[in-house]
C-alpha positions as CSV (number, residue, x, y, z in Angstrom):
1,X,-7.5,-24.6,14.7
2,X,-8.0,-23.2,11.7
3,X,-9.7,-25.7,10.5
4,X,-12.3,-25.5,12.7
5,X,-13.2,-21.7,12.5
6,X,-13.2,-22.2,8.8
7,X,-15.7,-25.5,8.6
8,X,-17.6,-23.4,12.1
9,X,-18.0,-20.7,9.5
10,X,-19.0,-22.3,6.7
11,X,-21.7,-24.2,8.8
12,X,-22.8,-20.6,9.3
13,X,-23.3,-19.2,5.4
14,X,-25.6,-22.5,5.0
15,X,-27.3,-22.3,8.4
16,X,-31.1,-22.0,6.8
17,X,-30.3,-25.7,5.1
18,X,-29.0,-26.8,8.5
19,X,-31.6,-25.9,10.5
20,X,-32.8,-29.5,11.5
21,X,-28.8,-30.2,12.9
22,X,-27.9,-27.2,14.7
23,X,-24.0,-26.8,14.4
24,X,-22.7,-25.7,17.8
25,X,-18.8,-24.0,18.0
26,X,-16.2,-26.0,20.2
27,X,-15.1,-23.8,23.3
28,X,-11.5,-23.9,21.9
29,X,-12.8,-22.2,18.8
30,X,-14.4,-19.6,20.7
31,X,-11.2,-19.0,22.1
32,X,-9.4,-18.3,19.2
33,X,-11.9,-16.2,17.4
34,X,-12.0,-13.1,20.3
35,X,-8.5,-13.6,20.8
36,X,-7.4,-12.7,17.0
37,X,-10.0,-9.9,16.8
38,X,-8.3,-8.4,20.9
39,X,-4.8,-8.7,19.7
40,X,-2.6,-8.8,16.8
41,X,1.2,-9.1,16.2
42,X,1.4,-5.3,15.8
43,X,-0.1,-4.6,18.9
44,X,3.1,-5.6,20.9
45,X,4.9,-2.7,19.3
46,X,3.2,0.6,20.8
47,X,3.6,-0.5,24.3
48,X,7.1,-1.6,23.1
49,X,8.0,1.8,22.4
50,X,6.5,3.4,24.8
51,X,7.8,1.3,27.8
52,X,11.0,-0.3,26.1
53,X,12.5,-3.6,28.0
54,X,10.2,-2.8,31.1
55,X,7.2,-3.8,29.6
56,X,7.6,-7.0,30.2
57,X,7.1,-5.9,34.0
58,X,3.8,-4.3,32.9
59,X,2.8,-7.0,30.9
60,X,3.5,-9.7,33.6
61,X,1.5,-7.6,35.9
62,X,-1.2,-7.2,34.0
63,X,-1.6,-10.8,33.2
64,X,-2.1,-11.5,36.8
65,X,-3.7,-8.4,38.1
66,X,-6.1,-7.5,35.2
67,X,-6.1,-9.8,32.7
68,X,-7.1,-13.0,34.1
69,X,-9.8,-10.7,36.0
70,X,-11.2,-8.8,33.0
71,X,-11.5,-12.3,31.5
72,X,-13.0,-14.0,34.7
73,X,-15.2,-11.0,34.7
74,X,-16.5,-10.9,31.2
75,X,-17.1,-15.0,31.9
76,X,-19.0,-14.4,34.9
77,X,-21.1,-12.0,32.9
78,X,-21.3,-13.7,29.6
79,X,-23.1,-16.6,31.7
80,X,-25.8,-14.8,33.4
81,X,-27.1,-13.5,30.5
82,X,-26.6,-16.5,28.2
83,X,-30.3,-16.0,26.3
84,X,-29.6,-12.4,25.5
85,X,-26.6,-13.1,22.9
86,X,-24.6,-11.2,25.3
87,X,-23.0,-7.7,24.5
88,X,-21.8,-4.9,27.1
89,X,-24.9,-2.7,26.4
90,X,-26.9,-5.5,27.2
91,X,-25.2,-6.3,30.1
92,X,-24.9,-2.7,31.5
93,X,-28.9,-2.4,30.2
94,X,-29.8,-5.2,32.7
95,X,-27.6,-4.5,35.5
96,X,-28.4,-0.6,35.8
97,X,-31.2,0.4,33.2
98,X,-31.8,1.5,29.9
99,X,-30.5,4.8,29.9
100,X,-26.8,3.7,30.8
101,X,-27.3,0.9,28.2
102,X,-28.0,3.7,25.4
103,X,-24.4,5.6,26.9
104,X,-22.5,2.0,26.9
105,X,-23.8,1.4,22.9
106,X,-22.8,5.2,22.6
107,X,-19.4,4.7,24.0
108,X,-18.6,2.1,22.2
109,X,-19.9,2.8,18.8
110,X,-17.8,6.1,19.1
111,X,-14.8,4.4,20.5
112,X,-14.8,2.3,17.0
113,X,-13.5,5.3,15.0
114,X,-10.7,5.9,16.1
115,X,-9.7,2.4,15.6
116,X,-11.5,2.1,12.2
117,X,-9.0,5.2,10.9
118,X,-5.9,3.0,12.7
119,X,-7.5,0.0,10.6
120,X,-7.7,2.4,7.1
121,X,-3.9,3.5,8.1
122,X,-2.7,0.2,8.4
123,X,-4.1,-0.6,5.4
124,X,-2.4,1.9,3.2
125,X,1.1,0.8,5.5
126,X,0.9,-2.4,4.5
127,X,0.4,-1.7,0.7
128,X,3.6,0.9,0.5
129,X,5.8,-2.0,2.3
130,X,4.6,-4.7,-0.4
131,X,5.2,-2.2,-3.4
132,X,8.3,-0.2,-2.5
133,X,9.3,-3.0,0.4
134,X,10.9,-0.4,2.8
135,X,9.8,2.4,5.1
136,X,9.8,5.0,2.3
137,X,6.3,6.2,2.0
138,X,6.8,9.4,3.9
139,X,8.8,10.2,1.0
140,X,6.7,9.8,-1.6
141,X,3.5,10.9,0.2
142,X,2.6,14.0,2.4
143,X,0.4,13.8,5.7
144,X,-2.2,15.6,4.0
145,X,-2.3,12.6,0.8
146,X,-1.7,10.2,4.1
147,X,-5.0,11.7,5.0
148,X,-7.0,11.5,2.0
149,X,-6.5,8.3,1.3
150,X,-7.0,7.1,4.4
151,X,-10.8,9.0,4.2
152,X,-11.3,7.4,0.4
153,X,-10.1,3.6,1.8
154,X,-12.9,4.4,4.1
155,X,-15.7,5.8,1.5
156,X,-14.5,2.7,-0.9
157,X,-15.8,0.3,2.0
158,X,-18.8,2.1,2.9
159,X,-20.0,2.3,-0.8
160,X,-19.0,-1.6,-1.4
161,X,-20.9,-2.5,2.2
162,X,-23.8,-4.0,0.3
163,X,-21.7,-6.4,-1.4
164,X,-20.2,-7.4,1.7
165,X,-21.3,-10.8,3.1
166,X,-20.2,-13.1,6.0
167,X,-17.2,-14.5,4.0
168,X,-15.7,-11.7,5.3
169,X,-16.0,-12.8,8.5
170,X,-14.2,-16.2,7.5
171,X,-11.1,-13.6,6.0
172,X,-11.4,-11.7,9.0
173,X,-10.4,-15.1,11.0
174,X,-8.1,-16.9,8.5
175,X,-6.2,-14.2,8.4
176,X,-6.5,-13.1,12.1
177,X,-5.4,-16.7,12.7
178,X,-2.7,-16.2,10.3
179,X,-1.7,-13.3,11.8
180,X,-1.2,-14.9,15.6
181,X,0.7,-17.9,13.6
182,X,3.2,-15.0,12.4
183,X,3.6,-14.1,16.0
184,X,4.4,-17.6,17.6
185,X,6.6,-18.3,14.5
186,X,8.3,-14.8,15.3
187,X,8.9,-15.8,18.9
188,X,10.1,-19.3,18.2
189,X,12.3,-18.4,15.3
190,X,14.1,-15.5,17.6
191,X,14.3,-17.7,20.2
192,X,16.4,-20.4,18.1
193,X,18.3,-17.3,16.8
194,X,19.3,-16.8,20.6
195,X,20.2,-20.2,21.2
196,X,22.4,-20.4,18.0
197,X,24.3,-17.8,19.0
198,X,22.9,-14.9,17.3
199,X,23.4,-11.3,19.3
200,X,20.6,-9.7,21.7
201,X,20.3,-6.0,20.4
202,X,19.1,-4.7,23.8
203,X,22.1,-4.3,25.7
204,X,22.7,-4.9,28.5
205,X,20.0,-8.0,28.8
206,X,19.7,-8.5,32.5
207,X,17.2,-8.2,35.6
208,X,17.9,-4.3,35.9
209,X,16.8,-3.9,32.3
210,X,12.8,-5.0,33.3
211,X,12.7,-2.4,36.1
212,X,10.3,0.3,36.0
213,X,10.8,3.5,35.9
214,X,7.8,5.3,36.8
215,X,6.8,8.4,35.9
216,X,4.1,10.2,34.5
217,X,5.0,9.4,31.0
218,X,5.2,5.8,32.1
219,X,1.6,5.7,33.4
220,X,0.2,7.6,30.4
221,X,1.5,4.8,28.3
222,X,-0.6,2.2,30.0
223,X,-3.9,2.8,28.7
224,X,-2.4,1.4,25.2
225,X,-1.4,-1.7,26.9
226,X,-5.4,-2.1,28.1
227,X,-6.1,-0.9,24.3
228,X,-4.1,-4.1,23.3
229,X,-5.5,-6.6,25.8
230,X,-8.9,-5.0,25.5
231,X,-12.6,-7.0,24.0
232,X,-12.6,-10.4,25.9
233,X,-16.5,-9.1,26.4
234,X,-16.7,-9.8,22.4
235,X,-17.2,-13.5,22.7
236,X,-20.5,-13.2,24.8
237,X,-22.2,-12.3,21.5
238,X,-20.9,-15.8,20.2
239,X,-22.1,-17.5,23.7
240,X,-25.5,-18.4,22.3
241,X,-23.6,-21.1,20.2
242,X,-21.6,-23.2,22.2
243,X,-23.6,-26.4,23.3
244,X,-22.8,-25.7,26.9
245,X,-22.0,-22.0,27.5
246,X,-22.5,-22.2,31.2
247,X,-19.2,-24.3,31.1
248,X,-17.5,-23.6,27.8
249,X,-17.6,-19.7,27.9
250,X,-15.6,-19.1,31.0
251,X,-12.4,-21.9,29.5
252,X,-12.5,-19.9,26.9
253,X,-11.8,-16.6,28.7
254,X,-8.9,-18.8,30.7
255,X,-7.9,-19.8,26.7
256,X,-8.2,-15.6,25.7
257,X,-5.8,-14.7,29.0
258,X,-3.2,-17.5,28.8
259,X,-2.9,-16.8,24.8
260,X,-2.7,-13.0,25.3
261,X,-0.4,-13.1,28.3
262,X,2.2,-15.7,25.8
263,X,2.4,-13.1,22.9
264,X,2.7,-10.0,24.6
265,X,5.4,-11.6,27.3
266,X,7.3,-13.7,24.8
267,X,6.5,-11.3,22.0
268,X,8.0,-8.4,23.7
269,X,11.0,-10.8,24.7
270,X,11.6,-11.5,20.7
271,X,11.3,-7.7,19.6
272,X,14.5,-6.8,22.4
273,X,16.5,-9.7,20.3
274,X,15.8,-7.5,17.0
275,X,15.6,-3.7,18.4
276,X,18.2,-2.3,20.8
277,X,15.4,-1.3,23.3
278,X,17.4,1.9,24.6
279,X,17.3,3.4,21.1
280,X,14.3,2.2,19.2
281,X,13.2,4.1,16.1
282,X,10.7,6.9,16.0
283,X,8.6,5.1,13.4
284,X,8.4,1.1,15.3
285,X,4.6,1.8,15.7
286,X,4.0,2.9,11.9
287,X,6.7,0.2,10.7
288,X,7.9,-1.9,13.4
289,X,6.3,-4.8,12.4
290,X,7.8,-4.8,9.4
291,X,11.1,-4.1,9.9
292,X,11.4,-7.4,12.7
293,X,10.1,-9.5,9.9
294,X,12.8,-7.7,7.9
295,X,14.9,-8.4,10.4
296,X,14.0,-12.0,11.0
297,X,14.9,-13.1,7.5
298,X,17.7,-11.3,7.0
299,X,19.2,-13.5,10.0
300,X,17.9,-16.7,8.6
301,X,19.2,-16.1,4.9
302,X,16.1,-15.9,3.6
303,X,16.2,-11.8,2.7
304,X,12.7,-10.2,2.8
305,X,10.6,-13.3,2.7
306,X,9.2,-12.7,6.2
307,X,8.1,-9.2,5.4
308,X,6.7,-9.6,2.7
309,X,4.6,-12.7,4.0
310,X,3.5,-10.4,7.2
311,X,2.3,-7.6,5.2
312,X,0.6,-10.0,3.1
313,X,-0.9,-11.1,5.9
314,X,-1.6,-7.9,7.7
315,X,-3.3,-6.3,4.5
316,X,-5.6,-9.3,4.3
317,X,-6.6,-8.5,7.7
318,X,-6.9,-5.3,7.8
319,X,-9.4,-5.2,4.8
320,X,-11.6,-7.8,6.6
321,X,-11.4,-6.2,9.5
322,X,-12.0,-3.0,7.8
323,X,-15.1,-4.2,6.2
324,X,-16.6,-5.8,9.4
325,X,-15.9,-2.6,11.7
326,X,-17.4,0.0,9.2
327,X,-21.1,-2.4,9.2
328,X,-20.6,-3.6,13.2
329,X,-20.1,0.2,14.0
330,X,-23.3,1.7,12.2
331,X,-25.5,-1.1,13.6
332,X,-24.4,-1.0,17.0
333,X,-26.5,2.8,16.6
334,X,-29.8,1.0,16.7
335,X,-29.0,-1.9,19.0
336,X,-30.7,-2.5,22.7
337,X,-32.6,-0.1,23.8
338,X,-30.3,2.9,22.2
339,X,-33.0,3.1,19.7
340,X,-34.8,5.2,22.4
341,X,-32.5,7.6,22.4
342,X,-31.6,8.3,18.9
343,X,-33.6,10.1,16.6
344,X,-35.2,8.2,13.3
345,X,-33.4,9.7,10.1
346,X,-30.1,8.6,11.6
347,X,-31.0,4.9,12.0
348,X,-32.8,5.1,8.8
349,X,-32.3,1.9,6.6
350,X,-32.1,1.7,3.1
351,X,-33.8,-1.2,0.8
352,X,-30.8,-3.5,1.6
353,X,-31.7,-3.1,5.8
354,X,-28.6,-0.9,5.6
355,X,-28.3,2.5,8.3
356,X,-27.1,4.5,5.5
357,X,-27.5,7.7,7.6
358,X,-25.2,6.1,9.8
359,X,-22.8,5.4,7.2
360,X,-23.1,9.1,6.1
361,X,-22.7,10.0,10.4
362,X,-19.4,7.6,10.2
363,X,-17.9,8.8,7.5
364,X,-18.5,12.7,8.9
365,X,-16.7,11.5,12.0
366,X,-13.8,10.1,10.6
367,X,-13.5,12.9,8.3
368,X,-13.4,15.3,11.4
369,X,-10.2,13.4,13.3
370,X,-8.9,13.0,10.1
371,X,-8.6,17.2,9.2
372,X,-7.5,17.6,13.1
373,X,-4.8,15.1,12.0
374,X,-3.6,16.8,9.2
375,X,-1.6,19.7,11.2
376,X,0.6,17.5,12.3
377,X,3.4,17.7,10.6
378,X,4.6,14.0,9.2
379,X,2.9,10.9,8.5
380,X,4.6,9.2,11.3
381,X,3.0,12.0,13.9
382,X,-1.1,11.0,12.3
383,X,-0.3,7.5,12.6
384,X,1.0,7.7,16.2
385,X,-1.4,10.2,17.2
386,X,-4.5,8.0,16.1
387,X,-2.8,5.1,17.4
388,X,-2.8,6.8,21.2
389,X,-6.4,8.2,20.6
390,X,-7.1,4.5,21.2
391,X,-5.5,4.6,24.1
392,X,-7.9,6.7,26.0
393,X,-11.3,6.5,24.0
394,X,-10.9,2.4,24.2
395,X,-10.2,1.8,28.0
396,X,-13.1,4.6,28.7
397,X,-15.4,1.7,27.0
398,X,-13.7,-0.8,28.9
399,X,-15.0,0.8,32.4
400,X,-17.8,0.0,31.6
401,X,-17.6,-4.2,31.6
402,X,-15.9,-3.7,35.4
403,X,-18.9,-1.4,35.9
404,X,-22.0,-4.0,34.9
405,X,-19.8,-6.5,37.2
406,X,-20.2,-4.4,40.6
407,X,-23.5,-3.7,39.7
408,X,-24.3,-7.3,39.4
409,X,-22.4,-8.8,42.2
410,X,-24.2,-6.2,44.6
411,X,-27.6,-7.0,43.2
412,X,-26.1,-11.0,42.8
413,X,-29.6,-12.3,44.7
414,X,-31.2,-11.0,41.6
415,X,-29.1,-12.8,38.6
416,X,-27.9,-16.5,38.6
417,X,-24.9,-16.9,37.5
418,X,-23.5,-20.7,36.7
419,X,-19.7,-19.6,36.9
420,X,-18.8,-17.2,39.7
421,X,-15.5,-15.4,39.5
422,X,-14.3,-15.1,43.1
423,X,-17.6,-16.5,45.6
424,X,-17.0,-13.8,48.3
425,X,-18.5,-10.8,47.7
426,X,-16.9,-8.5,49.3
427,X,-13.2,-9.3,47.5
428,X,-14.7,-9.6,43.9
429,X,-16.5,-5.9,44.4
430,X,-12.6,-5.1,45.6
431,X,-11.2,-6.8,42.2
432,X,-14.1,-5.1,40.2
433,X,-13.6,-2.0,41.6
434,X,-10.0,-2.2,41.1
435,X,-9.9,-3.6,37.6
436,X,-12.9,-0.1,36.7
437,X,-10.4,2.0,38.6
438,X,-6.9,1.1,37.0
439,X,-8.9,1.3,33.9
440,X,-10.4,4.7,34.1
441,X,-6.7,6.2,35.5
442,X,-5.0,4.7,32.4
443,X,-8.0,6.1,30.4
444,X,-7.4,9.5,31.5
445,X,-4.0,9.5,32.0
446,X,-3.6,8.3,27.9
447,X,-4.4,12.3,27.2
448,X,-0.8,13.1,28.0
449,X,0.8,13.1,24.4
450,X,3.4,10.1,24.3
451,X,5.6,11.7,21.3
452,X,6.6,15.1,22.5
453,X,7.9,16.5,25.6
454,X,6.1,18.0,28.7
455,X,5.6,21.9,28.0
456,X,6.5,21.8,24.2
457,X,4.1,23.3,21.6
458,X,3.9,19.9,20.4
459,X,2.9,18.5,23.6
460,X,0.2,21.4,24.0
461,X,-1.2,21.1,20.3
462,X,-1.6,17.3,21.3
463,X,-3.2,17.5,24.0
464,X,-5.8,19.9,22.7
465,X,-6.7,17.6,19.8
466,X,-6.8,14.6,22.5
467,X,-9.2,16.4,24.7
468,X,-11.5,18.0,21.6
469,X,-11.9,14.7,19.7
470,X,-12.9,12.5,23.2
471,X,-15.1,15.3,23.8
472,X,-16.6,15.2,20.0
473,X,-17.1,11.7,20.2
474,X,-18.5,10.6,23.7
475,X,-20.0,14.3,23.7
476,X,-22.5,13.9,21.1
477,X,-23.9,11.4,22.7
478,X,-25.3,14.0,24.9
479,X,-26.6,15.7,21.7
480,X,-29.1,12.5,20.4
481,X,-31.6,12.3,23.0
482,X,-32.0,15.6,22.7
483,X,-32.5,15.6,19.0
484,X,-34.4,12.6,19.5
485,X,-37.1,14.2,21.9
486,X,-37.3,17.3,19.3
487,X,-38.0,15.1,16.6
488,X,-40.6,13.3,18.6
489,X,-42.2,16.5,19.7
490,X,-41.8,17.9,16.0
491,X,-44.3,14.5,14.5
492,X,-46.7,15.5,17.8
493,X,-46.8,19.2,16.5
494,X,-47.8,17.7,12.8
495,X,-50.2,15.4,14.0
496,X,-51.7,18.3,15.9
């Protein structure tokens, strides 16, 4: 599989040579390539935590209830709009109008920060466990040096962007790839553990240890689950290039949800043979990863040999993914019909076709979460704190796939589609309306802080950040039109 995203890839650097033999990407392919940029190996761990054994429950119900349907969903989309390369903005843009096209690039331009300072975190994680190879960096580094580096990884990128070109994107998937192998050979090798003989840490291992227990803090924990499962809409910008999308696309999505629904079932399965899932560690979202790797060759004899090929791995990831975000992120700015609604100097392009305004307005941004993570007291606190920002900023985006959906089954006289998820129209508005819904709940549910209890100064100081960086970020994009029509009404003023 591999194989093939690298040779698809490399068919794409020499495109302009190739143009009499157009190079179309196997549906299987496609598959592969959303579902290592929707979910990692680390992505198992926060709901892990957060949930313990009984997130197997959620995830199984998710699988059937939303996963499969968000998939379906984005197929049926994709499909109708094959000749417009896709995207949620331009689906939103063609199913409801321009103006709630610009808020869907908005919303999901903004909901990319948080993630790219999770990315930038990551990055400086995986580098402290392949030089001191243990969970020691909050010793040797305060939250506020946590911080700065984080800020600097970012600067380093956004400097270097003009040197970036699309082999990133072929070390963004070699080593996304690499990183789901890690995760099958993670679940194999714990499940021959198991069946050697080796001990189950979560104790007792039986039916009652999957139950439930809901509460508030269990439902505020959901929207990282959605975070986890979340971008099957990002292979309907890839939809132009399969050579028959109207059948391809949608067994891809079935590919994406039968993929996603084995690692985070099985995954979380493995982790509760490694972690005692009663008493997991307060750091398994920061270092989790790690220590099952740790964990996994210290069983087989081979000491830290996993862990060190994981962060390997993760590191190489991270970068590309790092790179890839910080350019896909400033772009998205002046995509669609956004442009309307945004004024010039900030989608201002340098001699490279660069936004470097946008660079400078991404930077600011990052910067800004990044101080408001800095009174909190450890390392461990920024990184989980970021981490759950996610988990509300990135379902709010979601909505909006379940929302150009409705729109176009009740206008479904006006679109073709070739692939129809669910034929009567009355039950997929019901699924739709369900799948925006759960979404949205979860979404706003996620500003309950997951780390410190109800009432606490911790918990209040939390939830204030929570509810001033979502309002920051999806708040300014009330501020750009305005700008926009100012700036408009400034060039009629000089022209006057």
């Amino acid at each position: 599989m591999i194989f093939y995203i690298f040779n698809f890839y490399l068919g794409v650097l020499f495109l302009d040579s190739l143009e009499e033999k157009p190079k179309y990407m196997a549906w299987p392919v496609l598959g592969l390539l959303v579902f290592v940029t929707v979910i990692g190996f680390e992505n198992i761990l926060y709901p892990f935590q957060n949930q313990g054994l009984s997130v197997v429950f959620s995830w199984v119900f998710l699988l059937l209830a939303y996963i499969v349907p968000y998939a379906l969903i984005s197929a049926q989309i994709g499909t109708t709009f094959t000749h417009d390369g896709g995207g949620l903005a331009t689906w939103v843009r063609h199913t409801s109008g321009d103006t709630l096209g610009y808020w869907t690039s908005w919303m999901y331009w903004s909901s990319t920060l948080p993630y790219l300072i999770d990315v930038s975190n990551s990055v400086i994680v995986a580098f402290s466990w392949l030089i001191l190879g243990d969970n020691s960096l909050d010793r040797h580094m305060s939250n506020t040096w946590f911080g700065i580096l984080t800020f600097v990884v970012i600067l380093i990128f956004i400097i270097l962007e003009n040197l970036f070109t699309r082999s990133l994107e072929v070390m963004s998937l070699i080593g996304g790839a690499a990183m789901f192998l890690m995760g099958v050979l993670f679940v194999f090798m714990a499940a021959a553990g198991v069946a050697k003989g080796f001990p189950i840490a979560t104790q007792p291992f039986n039916l009652a240890a999957f139950k439930p227990h809901f509460s508030t803090h269990y439902f505020s924990t959901t929207g990282l689950l959605i975070f986890a499962t979340s971008g099957a809409e990002l292979g309907a910008t890839y939809i132009g290039q399969l050579r028959n999308p109207k059948k391809e696309f949608p067994k891809a999505m079935w590919m994406l949800a039968l993929m996603t629904g084995f690692l985070v079932i099985f995954g979380s399965l493995a982790l509760s043979v490694f972690f005692n899932a009663n008493h997991l560690p307060a750091d398994l979202k920061m270092n989790g990863s790690f220590y099952a790797f740790k964990m996994l060759g210290e069983q087989w004899g081979v000491g830290k040999l996993f862990m060190y090929m994981f962060a390997g791995t993760q590191l190489v990831f991270m970068l590309a993914q790092l790179a890839v975000l910080i350019d896909a992120s400033s772009r998205v700015l002046s995509a669609d019909t956004a442009i309307q609604f945004m004024p010039k100097w900030l989608l201002q392009k340098n001699k490279q076709g660069r936004p470097i305004h946008s660079y400078i307005f991404t930077a600011s941004l990052c910067l800004f979460l990044l101080l408001m993570s800095s009174t909190l007291p450890n390392i461990n606190s920024v990184f989980n704190w970021l981490l759950n920002l996610n988990g509300i900023v990135s379902p709010y985006k979601t909505c909006w796939v379940f929302f150009a959906f409705v729109s176009l089954r009740l206008q479904q006289d006006k679109f073709q589609s070739s692939y129809v998820f669910i034929k009567n129209q009355k039950l997929a508005l019901f699924v739709g309306a369900w799948c925006f819904l759960f979404t949205f709940v979860c979404a706003t549910m996620g500003f309950m802080p997951q780390e410190a209890a109800w009432g606490t100064p911790a918990f209040m100081h939390q939830l204030l950040m929570n509810i001033v960086s979502v309002l920051v970020l999806f708040g300014l994009g009330f501020v750009m039109p305005v700008l926009a029509r100012l700036e408009l009404k400034h060039q009629h003023h000089s022209l006057n």
